[in-house]
C-alpha positions as CSV (number, residue, x, y, z in Angstrom):
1,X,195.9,39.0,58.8
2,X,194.5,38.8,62.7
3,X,196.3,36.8,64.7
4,X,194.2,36.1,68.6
5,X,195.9,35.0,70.7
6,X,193.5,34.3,74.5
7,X,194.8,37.3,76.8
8,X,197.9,38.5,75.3
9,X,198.9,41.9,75.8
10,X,196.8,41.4,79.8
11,X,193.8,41.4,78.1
12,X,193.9,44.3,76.1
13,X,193.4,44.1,72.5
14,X,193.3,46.2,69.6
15,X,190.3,46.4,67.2
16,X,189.4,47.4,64.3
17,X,185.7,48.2,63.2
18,X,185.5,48.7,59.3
19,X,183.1,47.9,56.6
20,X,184.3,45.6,53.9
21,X,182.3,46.7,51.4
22,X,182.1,50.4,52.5
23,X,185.1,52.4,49.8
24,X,186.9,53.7,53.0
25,X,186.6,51.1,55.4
26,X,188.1,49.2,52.2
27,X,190.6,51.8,52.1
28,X,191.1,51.3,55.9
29,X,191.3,47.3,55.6
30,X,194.3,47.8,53.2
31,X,196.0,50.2,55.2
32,X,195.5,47.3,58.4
33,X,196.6,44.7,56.2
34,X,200.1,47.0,55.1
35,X,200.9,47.2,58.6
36,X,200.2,43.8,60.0
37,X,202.3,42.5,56.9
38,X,204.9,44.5,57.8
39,X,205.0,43.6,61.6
40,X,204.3,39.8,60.9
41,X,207.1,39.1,62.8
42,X,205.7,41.3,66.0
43,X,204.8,38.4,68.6
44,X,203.0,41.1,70.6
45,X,200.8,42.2,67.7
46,X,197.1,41.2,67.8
47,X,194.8,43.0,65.5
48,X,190.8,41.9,66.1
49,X,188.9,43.2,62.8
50,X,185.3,43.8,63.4
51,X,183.1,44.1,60.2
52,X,179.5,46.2,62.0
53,X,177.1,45.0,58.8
54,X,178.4,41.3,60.2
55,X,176.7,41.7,63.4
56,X,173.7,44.6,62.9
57,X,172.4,43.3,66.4
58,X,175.8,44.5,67.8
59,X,176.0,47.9,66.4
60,X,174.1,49.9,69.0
61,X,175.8,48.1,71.9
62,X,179.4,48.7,70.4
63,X,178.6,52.1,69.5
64,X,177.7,53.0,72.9
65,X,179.8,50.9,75.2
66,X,183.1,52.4,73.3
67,X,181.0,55.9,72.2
68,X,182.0,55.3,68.8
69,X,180.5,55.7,65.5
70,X,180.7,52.7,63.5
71,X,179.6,54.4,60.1
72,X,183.1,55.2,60.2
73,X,186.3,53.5,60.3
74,X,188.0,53.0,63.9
75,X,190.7,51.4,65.4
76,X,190.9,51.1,69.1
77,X,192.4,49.7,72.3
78,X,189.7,47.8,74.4
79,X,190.9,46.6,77.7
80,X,188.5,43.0,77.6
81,X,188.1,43.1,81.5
82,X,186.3,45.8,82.1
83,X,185.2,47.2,78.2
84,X,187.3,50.3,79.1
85,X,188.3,51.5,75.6
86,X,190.3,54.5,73.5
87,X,190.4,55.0,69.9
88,X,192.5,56.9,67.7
89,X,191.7,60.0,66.4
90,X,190.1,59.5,62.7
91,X,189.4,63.5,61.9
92,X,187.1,62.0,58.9
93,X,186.8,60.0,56.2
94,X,188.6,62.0,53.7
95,X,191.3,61.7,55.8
96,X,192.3,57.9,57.0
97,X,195.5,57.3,58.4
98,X,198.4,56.5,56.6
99,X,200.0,53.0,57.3
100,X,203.2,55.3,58.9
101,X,200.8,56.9,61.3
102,X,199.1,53.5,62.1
103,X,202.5,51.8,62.5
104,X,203.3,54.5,64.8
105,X,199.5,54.6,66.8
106,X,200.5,50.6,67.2
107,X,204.0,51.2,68.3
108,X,202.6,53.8,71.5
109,X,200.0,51.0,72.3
110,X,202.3,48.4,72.6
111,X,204.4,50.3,74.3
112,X,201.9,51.6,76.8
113,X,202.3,55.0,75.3
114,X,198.3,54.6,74.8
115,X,196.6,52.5,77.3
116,X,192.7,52.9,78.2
117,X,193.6,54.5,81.7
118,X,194.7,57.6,79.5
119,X,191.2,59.2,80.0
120,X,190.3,57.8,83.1
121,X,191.0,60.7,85.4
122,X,188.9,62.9,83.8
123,X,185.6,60.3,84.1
124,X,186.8,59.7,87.8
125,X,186.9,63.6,88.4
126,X,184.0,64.2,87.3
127,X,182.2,61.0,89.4
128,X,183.4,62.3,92.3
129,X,182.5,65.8,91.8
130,X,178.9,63.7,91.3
131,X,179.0,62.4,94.3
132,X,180.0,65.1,96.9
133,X,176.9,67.3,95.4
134,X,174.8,64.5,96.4
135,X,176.1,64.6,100.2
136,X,175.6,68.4,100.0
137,X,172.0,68.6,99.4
138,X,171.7,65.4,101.7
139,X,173.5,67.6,104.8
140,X,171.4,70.5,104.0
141,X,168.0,68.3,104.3
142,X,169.2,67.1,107.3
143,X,170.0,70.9,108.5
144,X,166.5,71.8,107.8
145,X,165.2,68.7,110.2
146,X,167.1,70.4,112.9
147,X,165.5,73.6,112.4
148,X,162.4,72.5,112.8
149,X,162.8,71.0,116.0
């Protein structure tokens, strides 16, 4: 039901990280598989599935480069440039999305409703907020050098 296609969508893709053999990433899966059947004829639609027990090496590096939890099902948009990612809000297992609500999460990424820069200016905010309490305590070491002399 994936279709890849190198770079479409400027190198952003969506992905999907599900168990196969796990009974809600299975319920997950078939949900996917509704929607891509029903948008088979969506040229901009690229779904990348990801099954974590395929790759155990990979699980820890996935789980923190996106800061997800791959025990669960998830479905994100990863930007492949830089590994910038966001990922839809699953509340918890009990409660997967429908295939309406996933048609509709698809629909705002392709439309760049949801892009990965969506939580970016909070991160930079708080880098830069980092960085100017660095240059304080450096100009107050060098205020206490010219004391001293």
């Amino acid at each position: 039901f994936c279709r890849f296609q190198e770079d479409d969508m400027e190198g952003i893709h969506i992905v999907a990280f599900a168990e196969e053999d796990d009974p809600d990433g299975f319920e997950f899966l078939e949900i996917l598989k509704q929607v891509a059947r029903d948008n088979t004829d969506n040229p901009d639609l690229s779904i990348v599935w990801i099954d974590p027990d395929d790759f155990p090496l990979l699980i820890t590096y996935w789980e923190k480069t996106f800061k997800i939890d791959l025990f669960r099902p998830q479905i994100g948009v990863v930007n492949v440039t830089d590994a910038d990612s966001i990922w839809m809000e699953i509340r918890d297992d009990d409660d997967l999305p429908t295939a309406e609500e996933l048609e509709d999460w698809i629909e705002d990424v392709l439309s760049g409703k949801i892009n990965t820069e969506d939580d970016d200016d909070d991160d930079d905010d708080d880098d830069d907020d980092d960085d100017d309490d660095d240059d304080d305590d450096d100009d107050d070491d060098d205020d206490d050098d010219d004391d001293d002399d």
